[in-house]
N, C-alpha and C positions, 0 to 999 in steps of 0.2 A: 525751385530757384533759390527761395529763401535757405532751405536747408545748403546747397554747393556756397551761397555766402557766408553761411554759419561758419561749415566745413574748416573755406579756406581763413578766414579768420583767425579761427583759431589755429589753423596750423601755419599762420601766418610767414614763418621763417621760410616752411618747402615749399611756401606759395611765390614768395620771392623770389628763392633758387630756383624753381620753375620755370619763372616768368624772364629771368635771365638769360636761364637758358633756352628757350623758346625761342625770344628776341635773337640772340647771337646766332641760333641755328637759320632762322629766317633770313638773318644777314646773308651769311655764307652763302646759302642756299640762292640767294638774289644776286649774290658775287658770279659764283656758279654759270647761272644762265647768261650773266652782262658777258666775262669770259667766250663761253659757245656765240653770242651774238656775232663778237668781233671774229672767232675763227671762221663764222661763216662767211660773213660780208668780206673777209680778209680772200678765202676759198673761190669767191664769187668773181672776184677780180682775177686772180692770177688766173681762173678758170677762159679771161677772156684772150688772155696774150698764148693759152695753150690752145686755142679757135684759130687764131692767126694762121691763114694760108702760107707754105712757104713753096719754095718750086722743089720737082722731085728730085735733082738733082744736088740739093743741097743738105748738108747730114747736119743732126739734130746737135744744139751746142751741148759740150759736154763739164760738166760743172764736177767739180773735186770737192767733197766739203770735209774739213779736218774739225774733227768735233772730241771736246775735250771730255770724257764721259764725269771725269772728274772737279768739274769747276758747278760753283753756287750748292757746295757739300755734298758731291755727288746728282744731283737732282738734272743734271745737263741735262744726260741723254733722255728724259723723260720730258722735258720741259722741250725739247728739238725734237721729239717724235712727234707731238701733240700738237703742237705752233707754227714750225716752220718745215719740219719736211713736206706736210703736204701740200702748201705751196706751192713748193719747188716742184713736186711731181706734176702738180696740176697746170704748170707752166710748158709744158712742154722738152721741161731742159734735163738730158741724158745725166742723172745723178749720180755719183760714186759718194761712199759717205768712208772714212777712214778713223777708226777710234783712234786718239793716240794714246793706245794703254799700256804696248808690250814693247817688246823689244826688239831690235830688225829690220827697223823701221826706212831707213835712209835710204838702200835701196828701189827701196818699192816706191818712196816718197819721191825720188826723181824718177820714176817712168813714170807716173802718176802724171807729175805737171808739163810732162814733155807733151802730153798726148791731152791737154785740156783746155777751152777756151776761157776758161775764170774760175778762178779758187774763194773757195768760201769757208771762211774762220768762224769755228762756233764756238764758243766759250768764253771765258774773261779776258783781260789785259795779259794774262802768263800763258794764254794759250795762244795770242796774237804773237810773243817774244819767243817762247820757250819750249818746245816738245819732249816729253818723256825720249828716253833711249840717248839722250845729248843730242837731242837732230835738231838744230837752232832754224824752225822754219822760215823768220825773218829774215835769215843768211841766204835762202834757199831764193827766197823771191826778187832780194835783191841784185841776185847775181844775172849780169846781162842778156844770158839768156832765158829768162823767167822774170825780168823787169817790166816788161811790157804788158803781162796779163793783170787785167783789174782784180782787186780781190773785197770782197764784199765781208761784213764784220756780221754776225747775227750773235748781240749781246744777249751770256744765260749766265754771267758770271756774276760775282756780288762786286767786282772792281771792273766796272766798263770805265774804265777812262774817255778811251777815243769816241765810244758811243755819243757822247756829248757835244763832239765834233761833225759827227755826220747824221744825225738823226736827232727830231725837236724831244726836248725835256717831256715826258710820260710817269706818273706814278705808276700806271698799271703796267705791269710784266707783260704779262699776253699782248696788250697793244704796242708794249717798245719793242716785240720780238718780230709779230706779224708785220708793223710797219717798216722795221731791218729788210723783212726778208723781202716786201714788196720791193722795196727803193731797187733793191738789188735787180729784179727784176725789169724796173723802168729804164735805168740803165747808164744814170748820171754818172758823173766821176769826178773828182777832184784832187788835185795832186797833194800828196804830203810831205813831209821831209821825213830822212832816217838818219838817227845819230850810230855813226861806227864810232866803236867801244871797245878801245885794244888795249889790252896788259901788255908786259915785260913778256912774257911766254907764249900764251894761251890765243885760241884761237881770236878774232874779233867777235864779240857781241853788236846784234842792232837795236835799236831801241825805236818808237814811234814816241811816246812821252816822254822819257828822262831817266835822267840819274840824279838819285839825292841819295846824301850823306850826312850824317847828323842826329840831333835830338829827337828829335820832331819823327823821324820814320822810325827810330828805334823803338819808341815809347808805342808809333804807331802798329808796331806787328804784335806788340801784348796786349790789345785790345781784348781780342777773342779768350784771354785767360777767365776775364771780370764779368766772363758772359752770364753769371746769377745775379749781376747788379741790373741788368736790363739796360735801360736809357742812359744808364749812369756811368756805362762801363768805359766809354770813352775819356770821359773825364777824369775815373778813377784810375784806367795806363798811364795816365802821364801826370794824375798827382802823385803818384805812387813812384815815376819815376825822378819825381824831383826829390826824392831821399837820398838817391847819390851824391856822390860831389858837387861842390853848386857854384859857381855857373858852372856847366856844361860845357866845354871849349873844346874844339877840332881845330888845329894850326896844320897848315898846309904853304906848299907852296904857288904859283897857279904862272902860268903861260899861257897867253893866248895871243890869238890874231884877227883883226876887227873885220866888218863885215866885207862881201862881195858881192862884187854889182850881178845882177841876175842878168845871163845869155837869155837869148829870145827862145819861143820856145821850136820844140823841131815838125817842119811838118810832121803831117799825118801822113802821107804818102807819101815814099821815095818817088823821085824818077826812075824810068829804067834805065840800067847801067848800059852804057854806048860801046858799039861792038871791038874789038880787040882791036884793030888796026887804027881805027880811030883815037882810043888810048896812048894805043903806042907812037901815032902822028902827034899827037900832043905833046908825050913827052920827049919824046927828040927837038923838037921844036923848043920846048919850054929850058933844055938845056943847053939848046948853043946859040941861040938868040939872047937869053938871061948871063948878064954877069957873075961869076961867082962869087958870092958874098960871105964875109969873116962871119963866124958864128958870135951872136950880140951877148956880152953877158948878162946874165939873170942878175934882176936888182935882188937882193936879198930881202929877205921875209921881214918886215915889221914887226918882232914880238915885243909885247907888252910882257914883263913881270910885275906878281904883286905877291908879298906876305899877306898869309889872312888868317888871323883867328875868329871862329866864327859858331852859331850854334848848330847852323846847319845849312849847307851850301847843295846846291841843287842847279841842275844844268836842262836847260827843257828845248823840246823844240815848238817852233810855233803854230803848231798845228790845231792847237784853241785858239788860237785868234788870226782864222786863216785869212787873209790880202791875197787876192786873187792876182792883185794890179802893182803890188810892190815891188820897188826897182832893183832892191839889196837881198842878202839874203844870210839871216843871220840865226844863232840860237841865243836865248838867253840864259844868262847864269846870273845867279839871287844870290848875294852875299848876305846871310841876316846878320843882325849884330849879335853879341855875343852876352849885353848886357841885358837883360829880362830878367822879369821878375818873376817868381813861380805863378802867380794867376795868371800872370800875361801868358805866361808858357803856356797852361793848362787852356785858356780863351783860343790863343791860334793854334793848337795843338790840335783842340775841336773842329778848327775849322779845316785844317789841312786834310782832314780824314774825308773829307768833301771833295777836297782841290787839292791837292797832293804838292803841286807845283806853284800856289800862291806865293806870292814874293809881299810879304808886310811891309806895310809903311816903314822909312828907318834902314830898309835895308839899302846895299850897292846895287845894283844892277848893270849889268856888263852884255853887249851884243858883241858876239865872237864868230868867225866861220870853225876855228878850229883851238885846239886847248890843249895842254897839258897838267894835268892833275900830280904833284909831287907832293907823297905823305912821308912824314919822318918815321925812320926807323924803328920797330917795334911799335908802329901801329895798327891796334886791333879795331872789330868794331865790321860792319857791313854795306855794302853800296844797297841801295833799292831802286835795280833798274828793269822800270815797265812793270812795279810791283813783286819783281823776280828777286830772291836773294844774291847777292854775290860776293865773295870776300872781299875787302877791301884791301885795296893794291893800286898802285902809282898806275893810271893811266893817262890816253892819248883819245881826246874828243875829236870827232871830225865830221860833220858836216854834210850829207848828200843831200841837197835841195832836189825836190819834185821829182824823188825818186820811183816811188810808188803811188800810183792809182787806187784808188777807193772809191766804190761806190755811196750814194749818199743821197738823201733826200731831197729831189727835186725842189722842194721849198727852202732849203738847205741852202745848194747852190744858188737859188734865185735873190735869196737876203744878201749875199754875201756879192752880189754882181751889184743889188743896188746899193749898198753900203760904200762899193767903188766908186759908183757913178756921183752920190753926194758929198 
């Protein structure tokens, strides 16, 4: 014993590296198994909903999941083999999994959702907005006939925005993945809004979080240059981008329209439609019993104009601070000011890399149902909507309240019923 104390004594330095390394291997190694604990307890449960009796005559639900092999640097598709498919298998529910890698895709993508009872988004915010091949899934879902199916979010991307929204705050991956995929499973929902996103040409864009335009996101997408600085690299995009010209200023023009009162919501069941003669007894009736009336004219649209110079203007919907029970129904747009000071910039700059869509103290704040976006001539520069790039170009904001269903953590929706009630 004496001589292994002599030893490491003296070789005091590889005894240190040793013992470093020893410690951090035992870490892991302790990571490791907490990891396997949760896939199994995770495994244990969905194991209980695919026990469930159903009757013979009823076919197995059939789930779509669109998994982005390429989001969180590649690492999806491993991080969704490991986590959450076997979940879903062990649940019972008839899986189809779709990479979105290649090309060709649209086709297949609508017989897919025609013949499925809930779709499930694996990857980041640009795999929720954006598909390879130009196949805008969001467009897909939102269109009437494909609005009605719930779609479940299972966050493996390094920008979950919405995650935030339907599932509780998690450091560990494996537990925010497993418990994604459970929620999905239990089978809550919650309505969200979708912002339509039209240029002069091009087809519409949808977005679930926003559009921003500005300093603040430009700076934010050369984060990942500074990635040798470490902890610092954020800080270092946007002091590095305060070398340009200073202030920073985006002058626009802006059009909008204030909120709208929110329609009730629709049953859940139609009635059955009432047989043909009866129809048509109504409406014989309804026209020579009823007086003919002048057609009323439409009051015209209330628009608001404003000139804005600004550092960066950002348009969100409110699906971070979702009101289950509110009577209006509006998005908001963050005017910030335009005068900052570089550490100020570089301070919220930090912070927006968190909250994309924070609106600083100082700023405007505008609730709009619908918008017009007019940029001056020979303006360059990029939109960042849902994290997705896009050229920047004169657009037209609009508005779908409670368009799409999401699934979401029963304790989720439960906070947000008593949050109503007090």
């Amino acid at each position: 014993m004496a001589k292994v104390l002599a030893a490491l004594r003296h070789h005091w330095k590889k005894s240190t590296f040793g013992a470093c390394l020893l410690g951090w291997g035992g870490h892991w190694l302790y990571g490791k198994h907490c990891d396997n604990l949760l896939r199994r307890a995770a495994c244990q449960e969905a194991q209980a909903f695919g026990n469930q009796l159903i009757p013979a005559t009823m076919p197995l639900k059939k789930a779509t999941v669109f998994l982005n092999p390429a989001a969180c640097k590649g690492k999806a598709g491993n991080l969704f083999e490991k986590n959450a498919a076997p979940i879903l298998h062990l649940s019972g529910l008839d899986v189809t999994v779709v990479k979105t890698d290649y090309e060709g895709q649209a086709k297949q993508l609508l017989e897919l959702m025609e013949n499925t009872d809930l779709i499930i988004i694996a990857g980041g915010d640009g795999t929720v907005q954006e598909l390879h091949a130009n196949v805008n899934l969001l467009s897909l879902c939102v269109q009437a006939a494909f609005s009605k199916i719930p779609i479940g979010f299972i966050p493996l991307g390094k920008t979950c925005t919405l995650s935030h929204t339907l599932y509780p705050e998690s450091t560990n991956q494996v537990q925010h993945i497993t418990n994604a995929t459970l929620a999905i499973l239990k089978g809550e929902t919650v309505p969200l809004d979708v912002l339509q996103i039209k240029g002069e040409k091009e087809q519409p864009v949808f977005a679930v979080s926003g559009l921003r335009w500005g300093s603040y996101r430009d700076a934010g997408v050369k984060v990942s240059k500074y990635w040798y600085l470490g902890p610092l690299k954020t800080k270092a995009a946007h002091f590095f981008s305060t070398f340009k010209e200073w202030p920073q200023k985006h002058q626009a023009a802006l059009m909008y329209l204030g909120p709208t009162e929110r329609p009730p919501e629709e049953p859940e069941g139609k009635s059955s439609r009432p047989p043909l003669y009866v129809r048509l007894y109504r409406r014989l009736r309804s026209y020579w019993s009823s007086p003919k009336e002048f057609p009323q004219e439409v009051a015209p649209e209330d628009w608001e104009e404003l000139k804005l110079s600004t550092i960066e203007l950002s348009i969100a919907t409110r699906n971070r601070q979702l009101d289950l029970t509110r009577t209006e129904d509006f998005m908001d747009i963050c005017i910030e000011a335009e005068s900052v000071s570089k550490g100020q910039f570089v301070h919220t700059g930090s912070q927006k890399m968190h909250d994309p869509h924070m609106c600083p103290e100082g700023s405007q704040r505008i609730q709009a149902s619908r918008c017009i976006l007019q940029l001056p001539e020979g303006t360059t520069g990029s939109f960042g909507i849902d994290n997705e790039e896009y050229e920047a170009m004169p657009v037209e904001v609009k508005l779908l309240p409670r368009k799409l269903q999401f699934f979401c953590d029963p304790r989720i929706r439960e906070q947000m019923l008593q949050a109503a009630v007090q």
